[in-house]
Backbone as numpy.savetxt, mean C-alpha at the origin, in Angstrom:
# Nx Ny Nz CAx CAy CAz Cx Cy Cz
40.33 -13.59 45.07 39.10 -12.99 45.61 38.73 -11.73 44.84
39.68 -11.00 44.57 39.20 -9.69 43.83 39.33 -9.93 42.22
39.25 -10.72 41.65 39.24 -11.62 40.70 37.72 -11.48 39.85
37.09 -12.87 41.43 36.09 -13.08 41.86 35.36 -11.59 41.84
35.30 -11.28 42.94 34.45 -10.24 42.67 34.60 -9.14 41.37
35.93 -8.59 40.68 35.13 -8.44 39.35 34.51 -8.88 38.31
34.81 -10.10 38.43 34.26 -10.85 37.05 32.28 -10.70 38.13
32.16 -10.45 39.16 30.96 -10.40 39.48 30.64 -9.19 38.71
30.91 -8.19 39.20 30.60 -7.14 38.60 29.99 -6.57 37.40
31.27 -7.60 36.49 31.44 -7.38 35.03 30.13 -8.11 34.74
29.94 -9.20 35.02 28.36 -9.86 34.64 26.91 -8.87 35.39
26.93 -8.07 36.28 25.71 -7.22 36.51 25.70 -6.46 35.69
27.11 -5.75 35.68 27.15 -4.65 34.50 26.61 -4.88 32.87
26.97 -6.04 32.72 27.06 -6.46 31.19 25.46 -6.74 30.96
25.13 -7.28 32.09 23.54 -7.97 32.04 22.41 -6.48 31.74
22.54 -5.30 32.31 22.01 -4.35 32.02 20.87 -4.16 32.08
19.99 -3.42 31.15 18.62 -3.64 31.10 18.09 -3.95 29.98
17.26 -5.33 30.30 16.39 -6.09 29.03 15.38 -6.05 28.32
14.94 -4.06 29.21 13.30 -3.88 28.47 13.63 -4.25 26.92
12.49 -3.05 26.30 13.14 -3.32 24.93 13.43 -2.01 24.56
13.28 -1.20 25.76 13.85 0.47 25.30 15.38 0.36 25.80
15.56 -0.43 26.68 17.16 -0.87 27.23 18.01 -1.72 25.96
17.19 -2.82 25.30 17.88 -2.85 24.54 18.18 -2.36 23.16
17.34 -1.39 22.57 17.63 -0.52 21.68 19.05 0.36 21.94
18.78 1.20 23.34 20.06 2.08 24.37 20.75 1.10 24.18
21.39 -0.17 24.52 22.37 -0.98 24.51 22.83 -1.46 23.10
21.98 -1.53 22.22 22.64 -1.65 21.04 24.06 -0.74 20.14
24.54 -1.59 19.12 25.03 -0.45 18.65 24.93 -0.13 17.37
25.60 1.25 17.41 24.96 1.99 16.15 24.03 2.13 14.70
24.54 0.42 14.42 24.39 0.20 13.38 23.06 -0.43 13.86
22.88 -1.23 14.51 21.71 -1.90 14.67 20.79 -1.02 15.31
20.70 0.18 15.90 19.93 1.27 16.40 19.40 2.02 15.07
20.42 2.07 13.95 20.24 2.86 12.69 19.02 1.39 11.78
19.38 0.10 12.04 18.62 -0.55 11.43 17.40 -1.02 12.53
17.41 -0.73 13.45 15.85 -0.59 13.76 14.75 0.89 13.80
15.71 1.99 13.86 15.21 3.00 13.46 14.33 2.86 11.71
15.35 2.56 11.12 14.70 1.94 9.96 13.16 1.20 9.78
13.42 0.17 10.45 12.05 -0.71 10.30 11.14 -0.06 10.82
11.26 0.34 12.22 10.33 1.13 13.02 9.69 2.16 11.96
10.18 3.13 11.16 9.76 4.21 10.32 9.29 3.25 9.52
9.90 1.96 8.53 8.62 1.27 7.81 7.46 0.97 7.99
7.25 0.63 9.43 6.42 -0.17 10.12 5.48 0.98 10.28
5.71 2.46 10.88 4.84 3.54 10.62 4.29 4.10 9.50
4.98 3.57 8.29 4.37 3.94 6.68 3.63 3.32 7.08
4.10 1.46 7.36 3.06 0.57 6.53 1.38 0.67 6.83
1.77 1.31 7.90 0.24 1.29 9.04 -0.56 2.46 8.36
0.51 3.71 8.39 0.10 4.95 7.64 -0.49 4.71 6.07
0.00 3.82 5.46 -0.83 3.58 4.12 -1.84 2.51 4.01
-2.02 1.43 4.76 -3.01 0.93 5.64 -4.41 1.18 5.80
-4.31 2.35 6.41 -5.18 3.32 6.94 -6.01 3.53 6.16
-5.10 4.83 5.29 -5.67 4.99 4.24 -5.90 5.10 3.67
-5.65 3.47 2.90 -6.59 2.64 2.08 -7.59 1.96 2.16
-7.39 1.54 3.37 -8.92 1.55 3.91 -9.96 2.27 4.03
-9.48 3.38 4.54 -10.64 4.73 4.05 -11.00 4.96 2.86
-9.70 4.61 1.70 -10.05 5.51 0.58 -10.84 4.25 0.12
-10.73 2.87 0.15 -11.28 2.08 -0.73 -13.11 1.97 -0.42
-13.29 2.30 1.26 -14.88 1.92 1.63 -15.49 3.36 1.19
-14.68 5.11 1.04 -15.62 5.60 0.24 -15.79 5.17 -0.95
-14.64 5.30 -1.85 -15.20 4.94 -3.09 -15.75 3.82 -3.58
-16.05 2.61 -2.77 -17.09 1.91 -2.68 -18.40 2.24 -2.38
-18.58 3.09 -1.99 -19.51 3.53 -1.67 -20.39 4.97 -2.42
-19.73 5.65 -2.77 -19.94 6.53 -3.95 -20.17 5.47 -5.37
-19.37 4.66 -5.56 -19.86 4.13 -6.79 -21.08 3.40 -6.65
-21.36 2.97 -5.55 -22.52 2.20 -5.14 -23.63 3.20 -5.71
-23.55 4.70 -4.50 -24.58 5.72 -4.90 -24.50 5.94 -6.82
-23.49 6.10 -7.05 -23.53 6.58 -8.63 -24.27 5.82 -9.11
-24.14 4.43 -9.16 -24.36 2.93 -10.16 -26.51 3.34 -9.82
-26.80 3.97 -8.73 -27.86 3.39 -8.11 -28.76 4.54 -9.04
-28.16 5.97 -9.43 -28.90 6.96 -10.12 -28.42 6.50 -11.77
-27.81 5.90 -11.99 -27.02 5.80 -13.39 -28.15 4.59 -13.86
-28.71 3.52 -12.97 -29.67 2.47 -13.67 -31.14 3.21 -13.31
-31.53 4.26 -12.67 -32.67 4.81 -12.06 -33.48 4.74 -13.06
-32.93 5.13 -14.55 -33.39 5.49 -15.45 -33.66 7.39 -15.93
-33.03 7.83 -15.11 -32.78 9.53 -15.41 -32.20 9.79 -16.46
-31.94 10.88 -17.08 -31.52 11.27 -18.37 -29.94 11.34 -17.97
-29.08 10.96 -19.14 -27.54 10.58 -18.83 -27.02 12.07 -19.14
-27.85 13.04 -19.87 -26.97 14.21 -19.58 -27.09 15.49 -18.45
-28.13 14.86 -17.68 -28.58 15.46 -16.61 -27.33 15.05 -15.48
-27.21 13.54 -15.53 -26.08 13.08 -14.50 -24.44 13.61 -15.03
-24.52 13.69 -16.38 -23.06 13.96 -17.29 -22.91 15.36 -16.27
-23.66 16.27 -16.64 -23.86 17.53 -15.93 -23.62 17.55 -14.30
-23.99 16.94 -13.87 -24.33 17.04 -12.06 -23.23 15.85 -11.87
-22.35 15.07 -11.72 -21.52 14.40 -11.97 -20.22 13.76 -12.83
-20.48 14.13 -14.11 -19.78 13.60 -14.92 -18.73 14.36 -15.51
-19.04 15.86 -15.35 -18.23 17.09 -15.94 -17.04 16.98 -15.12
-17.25 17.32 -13.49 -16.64 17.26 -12.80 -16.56 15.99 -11.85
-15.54 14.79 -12.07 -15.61 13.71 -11.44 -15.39 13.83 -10.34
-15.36 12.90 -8.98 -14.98 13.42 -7.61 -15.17 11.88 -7.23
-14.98 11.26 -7.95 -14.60 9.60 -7.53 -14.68 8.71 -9.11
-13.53 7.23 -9.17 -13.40 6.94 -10.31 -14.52 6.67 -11.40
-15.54 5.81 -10.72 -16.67 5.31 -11.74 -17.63 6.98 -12.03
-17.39 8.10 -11.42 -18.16 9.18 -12.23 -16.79 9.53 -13.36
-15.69 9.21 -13.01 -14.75 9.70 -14.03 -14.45 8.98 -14.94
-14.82 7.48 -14.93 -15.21 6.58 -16.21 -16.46 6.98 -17.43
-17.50 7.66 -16.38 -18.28 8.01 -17.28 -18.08 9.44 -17.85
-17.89 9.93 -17.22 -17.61 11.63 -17.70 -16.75 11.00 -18.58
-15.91 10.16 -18.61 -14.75 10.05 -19.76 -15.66 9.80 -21.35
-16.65 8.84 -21.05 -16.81 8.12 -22.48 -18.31 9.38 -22.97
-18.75 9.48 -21.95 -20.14 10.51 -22.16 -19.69 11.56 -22.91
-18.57 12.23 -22.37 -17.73 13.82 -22.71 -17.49 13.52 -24.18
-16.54 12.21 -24.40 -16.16 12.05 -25.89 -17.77 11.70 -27.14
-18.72 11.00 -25.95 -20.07 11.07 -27.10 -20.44 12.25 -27.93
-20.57 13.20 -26.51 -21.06 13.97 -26.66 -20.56 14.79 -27.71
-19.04 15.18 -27.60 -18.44 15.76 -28.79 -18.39 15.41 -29.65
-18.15 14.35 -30.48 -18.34 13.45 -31.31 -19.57 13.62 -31.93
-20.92 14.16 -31.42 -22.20 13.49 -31.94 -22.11 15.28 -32.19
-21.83 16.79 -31.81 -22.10 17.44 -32.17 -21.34 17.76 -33.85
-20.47 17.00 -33.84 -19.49 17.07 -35.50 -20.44 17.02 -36.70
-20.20 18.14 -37.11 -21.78 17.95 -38.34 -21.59 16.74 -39.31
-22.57 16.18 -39.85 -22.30 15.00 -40.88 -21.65 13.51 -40.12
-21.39 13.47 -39.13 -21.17 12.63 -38.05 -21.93 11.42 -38.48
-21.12 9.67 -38.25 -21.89 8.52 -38.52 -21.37 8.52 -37.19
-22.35 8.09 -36.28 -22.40 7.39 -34.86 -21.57 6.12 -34.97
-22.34 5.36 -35.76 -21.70 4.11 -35.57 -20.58 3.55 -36.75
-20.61 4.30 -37.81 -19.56 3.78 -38.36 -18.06 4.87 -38.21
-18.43 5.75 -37.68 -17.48 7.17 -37.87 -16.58 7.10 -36.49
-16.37 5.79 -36.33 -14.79 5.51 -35.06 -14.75 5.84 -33.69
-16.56 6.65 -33.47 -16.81 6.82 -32.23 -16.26 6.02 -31.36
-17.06 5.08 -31.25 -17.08 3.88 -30.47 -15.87 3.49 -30.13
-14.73 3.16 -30.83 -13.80 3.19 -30.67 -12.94 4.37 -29.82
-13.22 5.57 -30.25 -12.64 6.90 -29.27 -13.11 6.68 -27.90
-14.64 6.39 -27.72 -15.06 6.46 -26.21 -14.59 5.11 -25.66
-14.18 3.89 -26.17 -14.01 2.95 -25.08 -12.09 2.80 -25.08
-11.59 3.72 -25.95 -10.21 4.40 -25.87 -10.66 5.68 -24.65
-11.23 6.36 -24.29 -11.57 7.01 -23.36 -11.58 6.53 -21.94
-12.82 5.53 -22.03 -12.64 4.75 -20.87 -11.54 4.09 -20.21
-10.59 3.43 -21.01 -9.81 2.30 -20.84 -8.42 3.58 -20.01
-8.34 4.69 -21.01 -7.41 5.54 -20.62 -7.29 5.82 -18.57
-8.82 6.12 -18.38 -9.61 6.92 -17.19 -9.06 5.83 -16.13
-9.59 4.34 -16.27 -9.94 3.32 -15.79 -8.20 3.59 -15.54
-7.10 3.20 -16.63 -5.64 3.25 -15.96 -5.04 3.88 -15.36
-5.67 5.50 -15.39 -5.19 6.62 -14.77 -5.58 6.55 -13.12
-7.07 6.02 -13.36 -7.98 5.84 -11.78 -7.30 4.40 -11.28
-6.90 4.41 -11.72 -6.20 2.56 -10.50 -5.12 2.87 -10.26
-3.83 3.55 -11.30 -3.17 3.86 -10.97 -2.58 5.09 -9.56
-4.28 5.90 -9.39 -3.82 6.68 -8.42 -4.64 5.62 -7.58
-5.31 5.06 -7.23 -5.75 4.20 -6.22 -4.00 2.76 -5.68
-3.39 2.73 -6.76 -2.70 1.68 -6.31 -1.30 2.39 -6.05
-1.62 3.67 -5.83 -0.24 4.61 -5.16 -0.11 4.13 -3.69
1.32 3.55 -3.65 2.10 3.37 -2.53 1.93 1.90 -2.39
1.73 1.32 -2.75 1.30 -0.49 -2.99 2.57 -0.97 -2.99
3.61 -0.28 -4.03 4.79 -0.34 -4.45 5.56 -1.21 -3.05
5.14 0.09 -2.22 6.18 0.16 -0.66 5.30 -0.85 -0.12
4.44 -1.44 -0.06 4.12 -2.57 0.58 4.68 -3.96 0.18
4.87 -3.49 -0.90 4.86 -4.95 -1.83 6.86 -5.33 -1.21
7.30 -4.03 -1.25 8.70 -4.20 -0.94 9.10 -4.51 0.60
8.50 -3.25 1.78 8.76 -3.97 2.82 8.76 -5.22 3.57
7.40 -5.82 2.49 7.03 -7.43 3.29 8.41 -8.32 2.93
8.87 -8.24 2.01 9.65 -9.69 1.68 11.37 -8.92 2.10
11.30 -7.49 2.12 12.61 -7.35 2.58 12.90 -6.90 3.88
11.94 -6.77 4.64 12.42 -5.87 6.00 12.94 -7.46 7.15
12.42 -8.65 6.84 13.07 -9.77 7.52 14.70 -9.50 7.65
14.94 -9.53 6.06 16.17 -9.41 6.00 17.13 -8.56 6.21
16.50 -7.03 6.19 16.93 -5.61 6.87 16.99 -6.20 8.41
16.24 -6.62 9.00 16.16 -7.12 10.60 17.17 -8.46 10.86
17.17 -8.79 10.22 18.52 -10.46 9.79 19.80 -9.72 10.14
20.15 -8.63 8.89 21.04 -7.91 8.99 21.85 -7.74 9.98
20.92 -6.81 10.63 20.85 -6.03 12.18 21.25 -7.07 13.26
20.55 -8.20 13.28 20.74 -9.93 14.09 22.30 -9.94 13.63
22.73 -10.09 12.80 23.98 -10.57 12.15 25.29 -9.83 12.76
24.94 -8.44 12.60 25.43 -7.23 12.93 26.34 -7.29 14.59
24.77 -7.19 15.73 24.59 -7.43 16.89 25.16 -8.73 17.36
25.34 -9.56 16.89 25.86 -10.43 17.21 27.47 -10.91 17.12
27.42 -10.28 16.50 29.46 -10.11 16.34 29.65 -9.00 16.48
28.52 -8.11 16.94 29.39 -7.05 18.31 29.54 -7.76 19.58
28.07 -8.43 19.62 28.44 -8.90 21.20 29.71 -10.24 21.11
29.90 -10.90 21.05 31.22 -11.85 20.28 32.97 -10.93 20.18
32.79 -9.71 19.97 33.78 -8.88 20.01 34.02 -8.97 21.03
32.58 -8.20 21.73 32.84 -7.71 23.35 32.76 -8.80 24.75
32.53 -9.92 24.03 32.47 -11.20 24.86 34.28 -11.46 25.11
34.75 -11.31 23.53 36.00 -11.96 23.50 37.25 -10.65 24.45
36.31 -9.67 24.36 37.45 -8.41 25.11 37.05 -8.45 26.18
36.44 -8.91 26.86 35.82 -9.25 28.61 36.48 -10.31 28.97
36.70 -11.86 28.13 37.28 -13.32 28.54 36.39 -13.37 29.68
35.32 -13.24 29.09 33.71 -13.90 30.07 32.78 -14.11 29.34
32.56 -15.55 29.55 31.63 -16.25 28.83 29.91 -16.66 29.80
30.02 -15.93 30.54 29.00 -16.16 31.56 27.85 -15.38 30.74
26.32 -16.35 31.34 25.68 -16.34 30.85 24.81 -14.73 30.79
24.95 -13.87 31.71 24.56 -12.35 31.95 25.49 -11.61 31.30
26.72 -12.45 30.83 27.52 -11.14 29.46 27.16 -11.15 28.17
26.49 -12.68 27.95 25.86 -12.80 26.68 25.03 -12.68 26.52
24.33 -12.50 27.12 22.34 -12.25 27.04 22.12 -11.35 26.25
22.35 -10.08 26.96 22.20 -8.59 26.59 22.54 -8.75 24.74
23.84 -9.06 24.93 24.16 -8.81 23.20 23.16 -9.37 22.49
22.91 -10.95 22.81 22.40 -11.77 21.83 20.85 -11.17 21.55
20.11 -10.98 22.61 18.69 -10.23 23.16 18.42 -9.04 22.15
19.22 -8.15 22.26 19.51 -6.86 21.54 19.34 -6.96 20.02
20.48 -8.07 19.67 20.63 -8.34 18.43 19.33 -9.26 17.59
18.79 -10.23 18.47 17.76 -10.83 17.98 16.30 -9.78 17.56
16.15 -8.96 18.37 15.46 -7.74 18.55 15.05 -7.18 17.51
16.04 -6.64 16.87 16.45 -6.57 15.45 15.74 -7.57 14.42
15.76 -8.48 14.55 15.05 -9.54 13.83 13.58 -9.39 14.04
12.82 -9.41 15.14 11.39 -9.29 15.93 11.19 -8.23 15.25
11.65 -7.02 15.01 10.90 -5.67 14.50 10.70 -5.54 12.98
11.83 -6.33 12.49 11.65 -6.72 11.17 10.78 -7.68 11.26
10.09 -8.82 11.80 9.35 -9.71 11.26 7.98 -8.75 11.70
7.69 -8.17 12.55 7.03 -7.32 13.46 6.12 -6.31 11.72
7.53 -5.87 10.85 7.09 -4.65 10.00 6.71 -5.90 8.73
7.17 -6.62 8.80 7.43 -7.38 7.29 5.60 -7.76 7.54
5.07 -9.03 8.60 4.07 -9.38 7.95 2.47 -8.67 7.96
2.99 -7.64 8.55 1.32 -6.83 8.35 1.50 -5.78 7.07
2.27 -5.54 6.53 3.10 -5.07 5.45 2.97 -6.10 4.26
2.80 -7.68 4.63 2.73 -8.74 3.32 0.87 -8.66 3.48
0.41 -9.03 4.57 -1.02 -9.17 4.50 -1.73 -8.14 4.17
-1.31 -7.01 4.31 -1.84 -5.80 3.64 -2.00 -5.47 2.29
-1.07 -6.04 1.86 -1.15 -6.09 0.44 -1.86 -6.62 -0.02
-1.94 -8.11 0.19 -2.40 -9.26 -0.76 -4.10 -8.43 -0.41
-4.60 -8.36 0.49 -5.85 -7.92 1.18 -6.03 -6.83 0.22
-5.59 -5.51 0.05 -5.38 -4.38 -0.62 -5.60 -4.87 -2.11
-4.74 -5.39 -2.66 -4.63 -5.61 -3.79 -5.94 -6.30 -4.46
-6.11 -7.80 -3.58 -7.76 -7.91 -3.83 -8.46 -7.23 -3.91
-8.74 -6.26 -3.25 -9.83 -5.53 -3.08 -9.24 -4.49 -4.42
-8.40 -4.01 -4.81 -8.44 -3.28 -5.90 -8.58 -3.70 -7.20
-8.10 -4.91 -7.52 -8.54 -5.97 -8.68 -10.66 -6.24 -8.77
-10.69 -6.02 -7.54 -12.30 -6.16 -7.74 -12.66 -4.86 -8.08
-12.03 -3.72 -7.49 -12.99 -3.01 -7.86 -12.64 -1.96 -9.63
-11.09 -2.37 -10.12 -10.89 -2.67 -11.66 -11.60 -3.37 -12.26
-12.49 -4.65 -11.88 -13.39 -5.34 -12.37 -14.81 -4.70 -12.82
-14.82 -3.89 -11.58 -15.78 -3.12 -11.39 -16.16 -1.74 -12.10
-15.02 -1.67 -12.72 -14.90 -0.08 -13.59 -14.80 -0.84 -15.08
-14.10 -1.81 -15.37 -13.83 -2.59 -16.60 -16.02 -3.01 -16.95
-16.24 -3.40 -15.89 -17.66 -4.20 -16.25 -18.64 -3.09 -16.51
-18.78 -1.68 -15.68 -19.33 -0.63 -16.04 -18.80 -0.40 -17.42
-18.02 0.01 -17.71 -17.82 0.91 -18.72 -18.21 -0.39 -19.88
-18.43 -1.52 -19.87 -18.40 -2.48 -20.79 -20.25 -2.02 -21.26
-20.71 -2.08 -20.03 -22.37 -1.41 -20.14 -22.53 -1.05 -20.81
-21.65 0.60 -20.60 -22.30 1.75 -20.63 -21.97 2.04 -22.12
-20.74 1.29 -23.03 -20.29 1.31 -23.86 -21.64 0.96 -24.74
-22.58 -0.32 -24.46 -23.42 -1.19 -24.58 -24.38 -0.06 -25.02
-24.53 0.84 -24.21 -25.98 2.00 -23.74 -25.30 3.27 -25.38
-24.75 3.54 -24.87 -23.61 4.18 -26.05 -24.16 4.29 -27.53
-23.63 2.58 -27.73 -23.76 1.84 -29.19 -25.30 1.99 -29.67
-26.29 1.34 -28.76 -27.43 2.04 -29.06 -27.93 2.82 -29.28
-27.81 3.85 -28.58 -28.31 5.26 -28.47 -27.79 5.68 -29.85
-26.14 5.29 -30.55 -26.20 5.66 -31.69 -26.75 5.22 -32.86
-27.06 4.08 -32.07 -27.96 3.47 -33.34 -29.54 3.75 -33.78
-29.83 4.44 -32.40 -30.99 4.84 -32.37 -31.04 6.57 -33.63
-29.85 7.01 -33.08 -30.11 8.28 -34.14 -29.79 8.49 -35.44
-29.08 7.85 -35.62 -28.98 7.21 -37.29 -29.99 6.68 -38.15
């Protein structure tokens, strides 16, 4: 009888609590240290998320305004001046790039526009701007690209972990009832959920992200291909 009633016991006790703040508290160490983990990924991933989303719909939107005074037909050193000196988004810093090098270039006394390697310096200008400007646009991509395909397995881990704790502590109880195993297995699977939880808005973010930054590299590659266009003329015009 008193047997009986501890092995009762031992199963209320063991069964515990199944929120999911109970089973974090019930976990152990290691698997508390590897969901602490994901959890902090899972707050980057959202945190860079954000904003990139912000940063990508202004500067969509500034280049929109730029592109809209740049075909107006206004004078290009009026905009070089009021935009181009000082860039404050990529496609004015594509042009300030190749305009700045015209410009110097064309004051060199005895100067051939078109045969004297200009052309070549300014769309070496551009190309420079264009890698420098994606490259700070595709800051932190890195950490997306990594949490998606590894935090499953950081959370696997943790499953793996949790589960031959609870298996330890199953085998040091000699109770196999179903409220001594719950808790462990629950806990430990948990672990897995927060990792799949961080991994796929962390994979879709990317691929989403990344599109959208390949278009708008398209978008700085196809300008500057123009403006290169506008360039070549203009030197051909003063020659």
């Amino acid at each position: 009888m008193d047997q009986a009633v501890d092995a009762a016991n031992l199963g209320v006790a063991a069964a515990g609590d199944l929120s999911l703040w109970g089973l974090f508290m019930q976990a152990s160490i290691v698997v508390k240290l590897v969901m602490i983990g994901l959890i902090g990924s899972s707050i980057g991933v959202w945190a860079i998320v954000f904003n990139k989303i912000v940063t990508m719909r202004r500067i969509e939107r500034q280049a929109t305004a730029f592109e809209d005074k740049f075909w107006s037909g206004g004078n290009l050193d009026d905009l070089y001046e009021s935009e181009g000196a000082k860039p404050t988004h990529p496609l004015a810093a594509v042009f300030g790039a190749a305009m700045g090098e015209w410009r110097r270039s064309a004051r060199i006394p005895g100067i051939d526009l078109v045969h004297g390697g200009v052309q070549e310096r300014v769309d070496r200008a551009m190309n420079i701007t264009i890698t420098r400007e994606m490259d700070r646009l595709e800051r932190w991509m890195i950490f997306l690209a990594t949490v998606g395909p590894v935090a499953p397995f950081i959370g696997l881990f943790g499953t793996v972990w949790g589960i031959m704790h609870s298996f330890s502590s199953i085998a040091a109880m000699h109770n196999t009832n179903l409220s001594v195993v719950a808790p462990g297995i629950s806990e430990a699977l948990f672990a897995t959920a927060i990792g799949l939880v961080t991994a796929i808005p962390a994979v879709i973010a990317y691929n989403v992200l990344n599109n959208s930054l390949s278009h708008f590299q398209d978008r700085l590659e196809g300008f500057g291909t123009e403006f290169a266009a506008i360039l070549s003329r203009q030197s051909e015009e003063r020659t």
